[in-house]
Backbone atoms as SQL, in Angstrom:
CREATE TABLE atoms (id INTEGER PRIMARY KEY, chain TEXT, resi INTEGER, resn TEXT, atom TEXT, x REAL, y REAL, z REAL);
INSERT INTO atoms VALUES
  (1, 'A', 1, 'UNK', 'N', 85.154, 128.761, 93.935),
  (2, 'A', 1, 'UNK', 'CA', 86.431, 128.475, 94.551),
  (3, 'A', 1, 'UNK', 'C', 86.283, 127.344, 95.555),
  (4, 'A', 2, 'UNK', 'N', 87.238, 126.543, 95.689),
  (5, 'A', 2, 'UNK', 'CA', 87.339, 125.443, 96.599),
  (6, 'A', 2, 'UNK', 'C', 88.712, 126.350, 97.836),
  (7, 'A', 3, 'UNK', 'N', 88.185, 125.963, 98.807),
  (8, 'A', 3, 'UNK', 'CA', 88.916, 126.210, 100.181),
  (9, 'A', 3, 'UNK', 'C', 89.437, 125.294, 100.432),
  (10, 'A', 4, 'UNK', 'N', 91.041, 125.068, 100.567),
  (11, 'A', 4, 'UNK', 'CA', 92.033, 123.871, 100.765),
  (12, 'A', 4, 'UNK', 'C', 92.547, 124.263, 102.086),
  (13, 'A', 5, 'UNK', 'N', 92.348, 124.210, 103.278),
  (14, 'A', 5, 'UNK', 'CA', 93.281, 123.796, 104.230),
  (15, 'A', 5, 'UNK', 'C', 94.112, 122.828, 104.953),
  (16, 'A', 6, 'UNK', 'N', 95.670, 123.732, 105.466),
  (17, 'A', 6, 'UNK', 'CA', 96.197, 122.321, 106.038),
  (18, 'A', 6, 'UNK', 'C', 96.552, 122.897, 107.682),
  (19, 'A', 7, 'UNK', 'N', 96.842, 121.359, 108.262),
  (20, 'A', 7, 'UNK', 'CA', 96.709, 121.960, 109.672),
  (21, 'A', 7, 'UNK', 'C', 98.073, 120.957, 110.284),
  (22, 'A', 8, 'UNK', 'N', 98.532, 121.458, 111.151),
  (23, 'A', 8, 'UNK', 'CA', 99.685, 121.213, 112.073),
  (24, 'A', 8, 'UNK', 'C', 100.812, 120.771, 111.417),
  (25, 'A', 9, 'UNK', 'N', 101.467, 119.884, 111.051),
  (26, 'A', 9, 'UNK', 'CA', 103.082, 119.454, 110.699),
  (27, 'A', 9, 'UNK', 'C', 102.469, 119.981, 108.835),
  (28, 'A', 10, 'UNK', 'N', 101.631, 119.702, 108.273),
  (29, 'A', 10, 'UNK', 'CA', 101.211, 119.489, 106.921),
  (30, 'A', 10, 'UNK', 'C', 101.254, 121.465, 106.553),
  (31, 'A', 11, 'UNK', 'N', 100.660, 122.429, 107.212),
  (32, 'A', 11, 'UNK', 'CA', 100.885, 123.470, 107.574),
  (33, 'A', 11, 'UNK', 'C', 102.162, 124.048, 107.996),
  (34, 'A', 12, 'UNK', 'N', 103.229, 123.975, 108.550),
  (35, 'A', 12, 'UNK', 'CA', 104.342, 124.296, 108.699),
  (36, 'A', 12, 'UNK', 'C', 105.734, 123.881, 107.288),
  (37, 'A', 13, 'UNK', 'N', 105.022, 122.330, 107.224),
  (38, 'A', 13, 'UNK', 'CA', 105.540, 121.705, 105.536),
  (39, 'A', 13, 'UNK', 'C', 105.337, 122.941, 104.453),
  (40, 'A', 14, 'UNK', 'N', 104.411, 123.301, 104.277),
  (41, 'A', 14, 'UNK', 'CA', 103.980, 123.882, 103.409),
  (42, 'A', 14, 'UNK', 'C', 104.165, 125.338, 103.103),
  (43, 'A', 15, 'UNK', 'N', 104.388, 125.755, 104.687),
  (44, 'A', 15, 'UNK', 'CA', 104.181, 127.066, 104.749),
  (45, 'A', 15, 'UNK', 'C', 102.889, 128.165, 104.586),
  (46, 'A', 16, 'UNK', 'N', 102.179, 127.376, 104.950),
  (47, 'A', 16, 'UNK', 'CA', 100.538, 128.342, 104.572),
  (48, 'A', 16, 'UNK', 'C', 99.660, 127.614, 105.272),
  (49, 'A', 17, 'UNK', 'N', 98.662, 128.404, 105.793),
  (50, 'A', 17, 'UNK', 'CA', 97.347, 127.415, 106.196),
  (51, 'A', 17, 'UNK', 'C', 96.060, 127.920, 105.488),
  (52, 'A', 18, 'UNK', 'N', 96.346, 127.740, 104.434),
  (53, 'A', 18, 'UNK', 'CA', 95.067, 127.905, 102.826),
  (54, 'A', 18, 'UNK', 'C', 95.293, 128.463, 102.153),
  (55, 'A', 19, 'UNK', 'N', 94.387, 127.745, 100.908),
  (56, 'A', 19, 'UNK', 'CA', 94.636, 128.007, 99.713),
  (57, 'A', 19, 'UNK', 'C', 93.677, 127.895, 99.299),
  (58, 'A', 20, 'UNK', 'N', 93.007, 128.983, 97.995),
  (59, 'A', 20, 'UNK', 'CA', 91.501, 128.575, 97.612),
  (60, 'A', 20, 'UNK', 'C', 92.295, 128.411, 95.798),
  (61, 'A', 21, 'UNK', 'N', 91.626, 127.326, 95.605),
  (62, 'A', 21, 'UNK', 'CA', 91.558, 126.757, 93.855),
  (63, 'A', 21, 'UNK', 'C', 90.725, 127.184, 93.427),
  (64, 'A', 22, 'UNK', 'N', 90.652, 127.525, 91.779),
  (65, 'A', 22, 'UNK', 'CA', 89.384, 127.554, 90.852),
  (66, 'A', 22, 'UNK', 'C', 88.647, 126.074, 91.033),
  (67, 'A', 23, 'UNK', 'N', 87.112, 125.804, 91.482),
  (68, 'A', 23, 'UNK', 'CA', 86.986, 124.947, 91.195),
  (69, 'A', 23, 'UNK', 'C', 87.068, 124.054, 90.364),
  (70, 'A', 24, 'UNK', 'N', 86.669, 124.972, 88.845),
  (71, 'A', 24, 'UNK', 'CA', 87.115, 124.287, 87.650),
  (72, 'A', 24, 'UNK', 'C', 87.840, 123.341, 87.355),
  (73, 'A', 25, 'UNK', 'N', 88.915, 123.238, 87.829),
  (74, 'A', 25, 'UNK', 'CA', 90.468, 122.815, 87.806),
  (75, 'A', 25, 'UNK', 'C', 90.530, 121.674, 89.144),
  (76, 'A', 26, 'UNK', 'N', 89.386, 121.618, 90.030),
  (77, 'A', 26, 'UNK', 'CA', 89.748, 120.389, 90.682),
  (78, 'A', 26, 'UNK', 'C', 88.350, 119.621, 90.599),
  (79, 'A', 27, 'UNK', 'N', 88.827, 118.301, 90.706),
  (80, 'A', 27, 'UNK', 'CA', 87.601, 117.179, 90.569),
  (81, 'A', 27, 'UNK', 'C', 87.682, 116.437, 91.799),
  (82, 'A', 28, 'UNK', 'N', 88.649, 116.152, 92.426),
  (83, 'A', 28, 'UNK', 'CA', 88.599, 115.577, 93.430),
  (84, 'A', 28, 'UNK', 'C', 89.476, 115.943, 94.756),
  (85, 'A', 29, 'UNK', 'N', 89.595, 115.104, 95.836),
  (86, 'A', 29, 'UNK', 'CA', 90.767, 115.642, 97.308),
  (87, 'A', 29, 'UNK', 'C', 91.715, 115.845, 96.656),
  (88, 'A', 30, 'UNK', 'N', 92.593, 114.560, 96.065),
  (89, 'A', 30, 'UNK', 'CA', 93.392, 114.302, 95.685),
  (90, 'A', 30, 'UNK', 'C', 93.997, 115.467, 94.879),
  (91, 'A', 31, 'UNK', 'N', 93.301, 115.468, 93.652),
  (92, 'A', 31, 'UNK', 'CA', 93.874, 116.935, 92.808),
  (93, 'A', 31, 'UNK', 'C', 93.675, 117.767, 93.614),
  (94, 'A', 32, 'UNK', 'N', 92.722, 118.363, 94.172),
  (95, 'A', 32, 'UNK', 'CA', 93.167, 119.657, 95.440),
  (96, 'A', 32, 'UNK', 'C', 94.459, 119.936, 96.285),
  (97, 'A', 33, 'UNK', 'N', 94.535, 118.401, 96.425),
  (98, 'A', 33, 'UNK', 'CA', 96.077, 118.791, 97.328),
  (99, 'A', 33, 'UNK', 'C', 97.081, 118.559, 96.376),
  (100, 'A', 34, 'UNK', 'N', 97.349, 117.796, 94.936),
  (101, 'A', 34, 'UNK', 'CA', 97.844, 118.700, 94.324),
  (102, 'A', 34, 'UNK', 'C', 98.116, 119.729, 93.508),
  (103, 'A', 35, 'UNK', 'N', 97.410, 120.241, 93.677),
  (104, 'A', 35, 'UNK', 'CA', 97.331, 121.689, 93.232),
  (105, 'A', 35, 'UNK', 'C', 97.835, 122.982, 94.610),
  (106, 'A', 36, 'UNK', 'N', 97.200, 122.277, 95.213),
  (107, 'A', 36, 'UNK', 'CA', 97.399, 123.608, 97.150),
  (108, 'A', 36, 'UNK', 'C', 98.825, 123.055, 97.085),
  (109, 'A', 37, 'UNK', 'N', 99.066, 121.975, 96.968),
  (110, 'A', 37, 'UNK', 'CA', 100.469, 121.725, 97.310),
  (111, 'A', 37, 'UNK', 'C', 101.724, 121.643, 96.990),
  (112, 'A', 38, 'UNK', 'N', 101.562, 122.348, 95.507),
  (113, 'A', 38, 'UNK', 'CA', 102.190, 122.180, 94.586),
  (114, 'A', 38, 'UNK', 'C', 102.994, 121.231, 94.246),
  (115, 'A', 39, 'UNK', 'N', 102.534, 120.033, 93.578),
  (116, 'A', 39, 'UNK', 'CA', 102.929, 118.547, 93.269),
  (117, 'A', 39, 'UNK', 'C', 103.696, 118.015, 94.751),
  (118, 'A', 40, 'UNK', 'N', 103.473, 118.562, 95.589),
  (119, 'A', 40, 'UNK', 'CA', 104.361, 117.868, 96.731),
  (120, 'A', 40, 'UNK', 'C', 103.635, 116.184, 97.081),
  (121, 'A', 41, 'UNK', 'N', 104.220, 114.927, 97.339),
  (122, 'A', 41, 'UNK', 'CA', 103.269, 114.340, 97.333),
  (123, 'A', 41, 'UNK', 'C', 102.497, 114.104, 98.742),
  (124, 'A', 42, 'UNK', 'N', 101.303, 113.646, 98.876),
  (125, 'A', 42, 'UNK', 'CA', 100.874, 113.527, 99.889),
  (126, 'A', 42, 'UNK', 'C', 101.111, 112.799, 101.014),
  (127, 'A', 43, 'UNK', 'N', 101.682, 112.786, 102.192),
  (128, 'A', 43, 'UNK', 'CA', 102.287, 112.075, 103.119),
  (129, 'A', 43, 'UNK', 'C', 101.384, 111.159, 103.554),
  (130, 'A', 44, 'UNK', 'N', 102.287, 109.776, 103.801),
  (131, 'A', 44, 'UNK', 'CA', 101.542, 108.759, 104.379),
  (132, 'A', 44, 'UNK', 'C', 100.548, 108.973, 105.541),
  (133, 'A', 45, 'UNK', 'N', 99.168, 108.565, 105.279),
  (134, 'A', 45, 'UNK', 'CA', 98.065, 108.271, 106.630),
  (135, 'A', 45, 'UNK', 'C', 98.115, 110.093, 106.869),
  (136, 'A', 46, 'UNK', 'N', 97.497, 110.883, 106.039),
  (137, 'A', 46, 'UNK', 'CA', 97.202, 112.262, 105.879),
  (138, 'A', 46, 'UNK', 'C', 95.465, 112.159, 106.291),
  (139, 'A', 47, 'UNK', 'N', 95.264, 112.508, 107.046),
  (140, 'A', 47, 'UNK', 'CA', 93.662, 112.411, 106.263),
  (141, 'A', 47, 'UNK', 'C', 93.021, 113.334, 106.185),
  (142, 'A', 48, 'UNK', 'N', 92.042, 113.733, 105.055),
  (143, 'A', 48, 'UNK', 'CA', 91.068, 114.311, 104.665),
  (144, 'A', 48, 'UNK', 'C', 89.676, 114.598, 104.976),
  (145, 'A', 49, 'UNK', 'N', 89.125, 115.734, 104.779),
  (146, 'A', 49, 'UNK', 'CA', 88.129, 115.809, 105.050),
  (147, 'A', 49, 'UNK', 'C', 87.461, 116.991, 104.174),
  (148, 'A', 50, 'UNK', 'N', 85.959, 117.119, 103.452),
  (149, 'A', 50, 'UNK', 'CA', 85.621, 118.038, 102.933),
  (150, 'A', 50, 'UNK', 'C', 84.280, 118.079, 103.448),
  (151, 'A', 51, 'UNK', 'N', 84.080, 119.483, 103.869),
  (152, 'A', 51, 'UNK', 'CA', 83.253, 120.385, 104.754),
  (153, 'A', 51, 'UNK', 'C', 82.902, 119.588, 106.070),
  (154, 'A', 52, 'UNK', 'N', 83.970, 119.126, 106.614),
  (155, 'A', 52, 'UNK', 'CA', 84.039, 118.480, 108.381),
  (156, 'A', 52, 'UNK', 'C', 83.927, 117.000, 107.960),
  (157, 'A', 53, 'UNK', 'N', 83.923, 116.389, 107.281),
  (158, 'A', 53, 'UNK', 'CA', 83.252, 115.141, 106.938),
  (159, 'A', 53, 'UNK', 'C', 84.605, 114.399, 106.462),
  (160, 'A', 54, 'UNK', 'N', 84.933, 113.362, 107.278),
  (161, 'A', 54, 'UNK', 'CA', 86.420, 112.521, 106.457),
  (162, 'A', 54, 'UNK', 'C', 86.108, 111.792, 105.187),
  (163, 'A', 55, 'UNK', 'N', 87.163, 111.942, 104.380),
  (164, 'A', 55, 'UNK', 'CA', 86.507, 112.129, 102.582),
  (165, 'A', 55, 'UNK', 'C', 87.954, 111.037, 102.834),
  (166, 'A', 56, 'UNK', 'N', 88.296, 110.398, 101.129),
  (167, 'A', 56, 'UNK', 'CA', 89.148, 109.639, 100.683),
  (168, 'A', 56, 'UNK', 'C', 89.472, 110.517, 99.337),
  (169, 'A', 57, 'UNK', 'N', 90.716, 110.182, 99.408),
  (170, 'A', 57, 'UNK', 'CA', 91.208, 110.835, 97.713),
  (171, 'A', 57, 'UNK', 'C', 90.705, 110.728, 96.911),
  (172, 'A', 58, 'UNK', 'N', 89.560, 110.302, 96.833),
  (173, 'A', 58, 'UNK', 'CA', 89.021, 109.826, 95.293),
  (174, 'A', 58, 'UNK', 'C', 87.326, 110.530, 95.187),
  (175, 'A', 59, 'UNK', 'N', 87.342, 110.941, 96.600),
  (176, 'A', 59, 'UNK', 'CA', 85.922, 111.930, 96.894),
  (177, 'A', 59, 'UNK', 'C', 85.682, 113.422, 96.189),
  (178, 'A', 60, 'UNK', 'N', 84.774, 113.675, 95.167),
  (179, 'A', 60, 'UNK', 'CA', 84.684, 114.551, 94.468),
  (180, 'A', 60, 'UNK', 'C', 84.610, 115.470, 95.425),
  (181, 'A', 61, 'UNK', 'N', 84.748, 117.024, 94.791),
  (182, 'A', 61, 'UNK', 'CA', 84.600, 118.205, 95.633),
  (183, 'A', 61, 'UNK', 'C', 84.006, 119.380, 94.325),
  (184, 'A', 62, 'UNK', 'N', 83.361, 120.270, 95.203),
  (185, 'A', 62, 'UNK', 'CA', 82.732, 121.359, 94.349),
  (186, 'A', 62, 'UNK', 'C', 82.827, 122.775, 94.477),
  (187, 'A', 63, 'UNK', 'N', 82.474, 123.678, 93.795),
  (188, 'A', 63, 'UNK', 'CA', 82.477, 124.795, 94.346),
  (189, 'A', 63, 'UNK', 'C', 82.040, 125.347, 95.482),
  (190, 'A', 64, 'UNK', 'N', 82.720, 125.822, 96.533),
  (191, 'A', 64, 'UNK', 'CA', 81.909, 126.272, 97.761),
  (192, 'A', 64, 'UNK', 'C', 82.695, 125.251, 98.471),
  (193, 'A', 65, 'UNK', 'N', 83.330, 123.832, 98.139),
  (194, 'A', 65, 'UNK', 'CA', 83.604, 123.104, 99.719),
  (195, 'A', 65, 'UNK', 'C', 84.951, 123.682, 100.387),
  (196, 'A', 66, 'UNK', 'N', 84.967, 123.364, 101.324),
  (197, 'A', 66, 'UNK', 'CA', 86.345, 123.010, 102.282),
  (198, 'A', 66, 'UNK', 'C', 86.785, 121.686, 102.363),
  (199, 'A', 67, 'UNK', 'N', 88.074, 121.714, 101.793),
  (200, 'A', 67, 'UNK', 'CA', 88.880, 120.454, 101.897),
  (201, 'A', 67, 'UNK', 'C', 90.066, 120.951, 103.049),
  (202, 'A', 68, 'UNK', 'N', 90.088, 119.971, 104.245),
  (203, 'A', 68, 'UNK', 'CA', 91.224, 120.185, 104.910),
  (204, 'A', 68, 'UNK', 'C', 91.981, 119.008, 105.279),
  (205, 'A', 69, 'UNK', 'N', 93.003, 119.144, 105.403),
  (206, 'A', 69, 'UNK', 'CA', 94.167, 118.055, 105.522),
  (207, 'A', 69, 'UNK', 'C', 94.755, 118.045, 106.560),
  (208, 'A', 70, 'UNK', 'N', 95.296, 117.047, 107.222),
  (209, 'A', 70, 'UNK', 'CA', 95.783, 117.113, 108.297),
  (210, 'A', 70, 'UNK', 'C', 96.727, 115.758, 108.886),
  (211, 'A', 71, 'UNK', 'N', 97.544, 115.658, 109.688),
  (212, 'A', 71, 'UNK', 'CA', 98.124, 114.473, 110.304),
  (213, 'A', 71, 'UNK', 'C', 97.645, 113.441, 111.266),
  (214, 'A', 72, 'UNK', 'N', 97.526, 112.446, 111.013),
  (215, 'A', 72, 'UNK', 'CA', 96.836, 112.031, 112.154),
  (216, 'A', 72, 'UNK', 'C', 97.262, 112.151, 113.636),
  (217, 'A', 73, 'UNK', 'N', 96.298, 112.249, 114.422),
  (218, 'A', 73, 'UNK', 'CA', 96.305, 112.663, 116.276),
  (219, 'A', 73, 'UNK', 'C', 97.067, 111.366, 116.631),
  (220, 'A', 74, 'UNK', 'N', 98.073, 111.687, 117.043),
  (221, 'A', 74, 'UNK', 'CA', 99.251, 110.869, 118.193),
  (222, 'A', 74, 'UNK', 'C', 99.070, 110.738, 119.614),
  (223, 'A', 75, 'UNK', 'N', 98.913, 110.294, 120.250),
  (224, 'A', 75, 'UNK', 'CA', 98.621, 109.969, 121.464),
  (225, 'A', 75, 'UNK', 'C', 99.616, 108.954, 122.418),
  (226, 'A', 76, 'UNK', 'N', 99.843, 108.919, 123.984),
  (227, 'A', 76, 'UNK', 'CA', 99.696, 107.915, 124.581),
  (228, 'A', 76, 'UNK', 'C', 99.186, 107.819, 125.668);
């Protein structure tokens, strides 16, 4: 199983904060979130990360990782 989390505005969007996939069924971030997200598409400047590490959509994932998603930190 792959561990999909989402965190703050992406989490309330969604209504859930995780989701675990068959790994089988995902190859990369990208398909993870859509699949956790059910085809929703991914919001601009989201970023990713699998097992703490900032990943790009196109970064494979395996059984056992954590993919989590999130908005980027706003500040002034």
């Amino acid at each position: 199983m792959i561990t999909v989390r989402f965190f703050a505005s992406l989490r309330e969007q969604l209504g859930t904060a995780e989701r675990r996939l068959p790994a089988a069924e995902v190859r990369t971030v990208a398909e993870a979130w859509q699949q956790a997200a059910g085809g929703m598409p991914l919001p601009d400047n989201t970023l990713a990360a699998v097992n703490q590490e900032y990943a790009d959509p196109d970064t494979p994932v395996r059984e056992g990782d954590e993919v989590a998603f999130f908005p980027p930190v706003t500040g002034g």
